[in-house]
N, C-alpha and C positions, 0 to 999 in steps of 0.2 A: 504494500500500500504506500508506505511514506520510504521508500529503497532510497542508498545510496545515488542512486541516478535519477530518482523525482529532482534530489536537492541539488543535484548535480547539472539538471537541465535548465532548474531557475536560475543558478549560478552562473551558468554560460551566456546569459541574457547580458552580465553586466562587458563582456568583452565583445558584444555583437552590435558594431556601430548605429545599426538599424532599431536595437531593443534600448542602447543608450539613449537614441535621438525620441526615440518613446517615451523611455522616464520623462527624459526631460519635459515633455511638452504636460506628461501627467503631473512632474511639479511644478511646474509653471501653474496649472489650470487650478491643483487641488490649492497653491497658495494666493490666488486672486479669489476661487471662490469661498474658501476659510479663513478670509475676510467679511464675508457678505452672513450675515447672522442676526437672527432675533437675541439681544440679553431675555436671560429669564431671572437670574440671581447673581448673586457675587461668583464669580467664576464659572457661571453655567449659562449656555446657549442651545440654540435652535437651529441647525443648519442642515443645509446636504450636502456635505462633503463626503460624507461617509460613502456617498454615492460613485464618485472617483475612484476612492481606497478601494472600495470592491470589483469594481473594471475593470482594474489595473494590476489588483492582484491576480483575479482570474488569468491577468494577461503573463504575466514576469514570476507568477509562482512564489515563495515564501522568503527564499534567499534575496533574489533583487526586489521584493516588493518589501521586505525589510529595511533593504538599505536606503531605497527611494521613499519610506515612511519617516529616515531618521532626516534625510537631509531635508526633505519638504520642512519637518518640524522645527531644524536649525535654521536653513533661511530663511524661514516667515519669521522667527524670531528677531532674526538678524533683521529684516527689512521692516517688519510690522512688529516692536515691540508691545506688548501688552501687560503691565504688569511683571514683575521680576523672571527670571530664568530661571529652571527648575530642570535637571534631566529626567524626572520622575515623568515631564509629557513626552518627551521624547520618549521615553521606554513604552507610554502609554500608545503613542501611534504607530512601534513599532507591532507592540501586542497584537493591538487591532489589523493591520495590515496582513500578520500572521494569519489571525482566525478565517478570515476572509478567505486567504491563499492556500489553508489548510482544504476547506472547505470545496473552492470553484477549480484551482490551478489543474489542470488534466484530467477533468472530471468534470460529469455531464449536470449541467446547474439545473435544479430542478426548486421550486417553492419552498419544498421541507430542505433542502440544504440551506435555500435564502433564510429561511426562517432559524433554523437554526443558529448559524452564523450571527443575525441581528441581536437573537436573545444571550449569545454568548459576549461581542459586541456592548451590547445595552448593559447589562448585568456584572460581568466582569471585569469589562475595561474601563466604562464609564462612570459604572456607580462605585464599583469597589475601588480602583486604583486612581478613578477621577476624584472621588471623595478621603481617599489615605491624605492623596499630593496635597489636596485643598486644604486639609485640615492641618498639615505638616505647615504650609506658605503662610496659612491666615490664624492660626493661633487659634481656632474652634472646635469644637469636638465634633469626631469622625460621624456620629449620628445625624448632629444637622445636616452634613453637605451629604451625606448618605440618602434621609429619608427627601430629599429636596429633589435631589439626583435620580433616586427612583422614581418618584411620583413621572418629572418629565419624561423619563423612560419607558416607561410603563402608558402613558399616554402616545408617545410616541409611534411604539412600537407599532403597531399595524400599520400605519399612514408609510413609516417607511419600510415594510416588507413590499407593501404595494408599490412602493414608488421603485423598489429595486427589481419586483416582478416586472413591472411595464419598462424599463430601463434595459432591461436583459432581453426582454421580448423584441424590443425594437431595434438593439447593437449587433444581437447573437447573428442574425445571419449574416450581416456585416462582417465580424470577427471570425466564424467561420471560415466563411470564403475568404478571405487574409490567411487564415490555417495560424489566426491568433488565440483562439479555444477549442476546446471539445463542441464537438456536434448536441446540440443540449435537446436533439430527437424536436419531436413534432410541437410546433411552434401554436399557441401560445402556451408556455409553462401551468402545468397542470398540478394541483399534490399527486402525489404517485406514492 
């Protein structure tokens, strides 16, 4: 399932001039549009970015969609500071960028993987390690930014399984035909 040569083939993305000039344009696009964001509280927002992260891992696999999580999260710092620097978000986008790539990268995307990935996504990247970092930077106990964190989370969730169904539905044969994903079978993405 996860062989020496899964990691080996995302790995090889990062010395493929063609898979580099892809990063790129996917950190170009996820740090313009992870700027663009609803505030909901002190350190917590509304966005779809997460929408990029998941395309891109599908596309580059866990090793290069790792590394294009770390540097997305350093040069938007560097360019869009927000509040102090922290490696605890860089680890957090790494995280996330994994679950995603764990989930889509040479494998047939299907609803219940989307689904999956989101709640793992939403739950452990966001609320737990969003709300550690939070509480770690802002001097408040891990519960507040915890139950604050989930609530948006948990509201969130379906509106962005949908928007990563119809997101997939509309790239996949795109991406396909490139022979930049797995064939995700008979279009529109079904639970199976």
């Amino acid at each position: 399932m996860f062989s020496k040569e899964y990691w080996r083939s995302s790995a090889s993305k990062l010395s493929s001039i063609h898979f580099i000039a892809l990063m790129a344009a996917f950190i170009a696009m996820k740090i313009i549009v992870g700027n663009i964001y609803i505030p909901v509280a002190q350190n917590l927002r509304v966005g779809v970015n997460f929408v990029l992260v998941a395309v891109e891992a599908s596309i580059l696999g866990p090793a290069a969609g790792m590394v294009s999580a770390a540097i997305t999260d350093l040069l938007g710092f560097a360019l869009f500071p927000s509040g102090p620097f922290f490696a605890g978000y860089t680890l957090t986008a790494v995280c996330g960028s994994l679950i995603y790539a764990l989930l889509f990268y040479r494998r047939r995307i299907t609803v219940l993987r989307i689904t999956i990935a989101k709640i793992l996504n939403n739950y452990l990247v966001n609320v737990l390690l969003g709300s550690l970092w939070s509480a770690i930077l802002y001097d408040k106990a891990f519960i507040v930014y915890a139950a604050t964190s989930a609530i948006k989370n948990t509201v969130l969730l379906p509106f962005e399984i949908v928007l990563l169904v119809v997101v997939f539905n509309l790239l996949a044969p795109i991406l396909v035909r490139r022979h930049l994903i797995e064939d995700p079978g008979k279009l529109p993405l079904h639970w199976k």
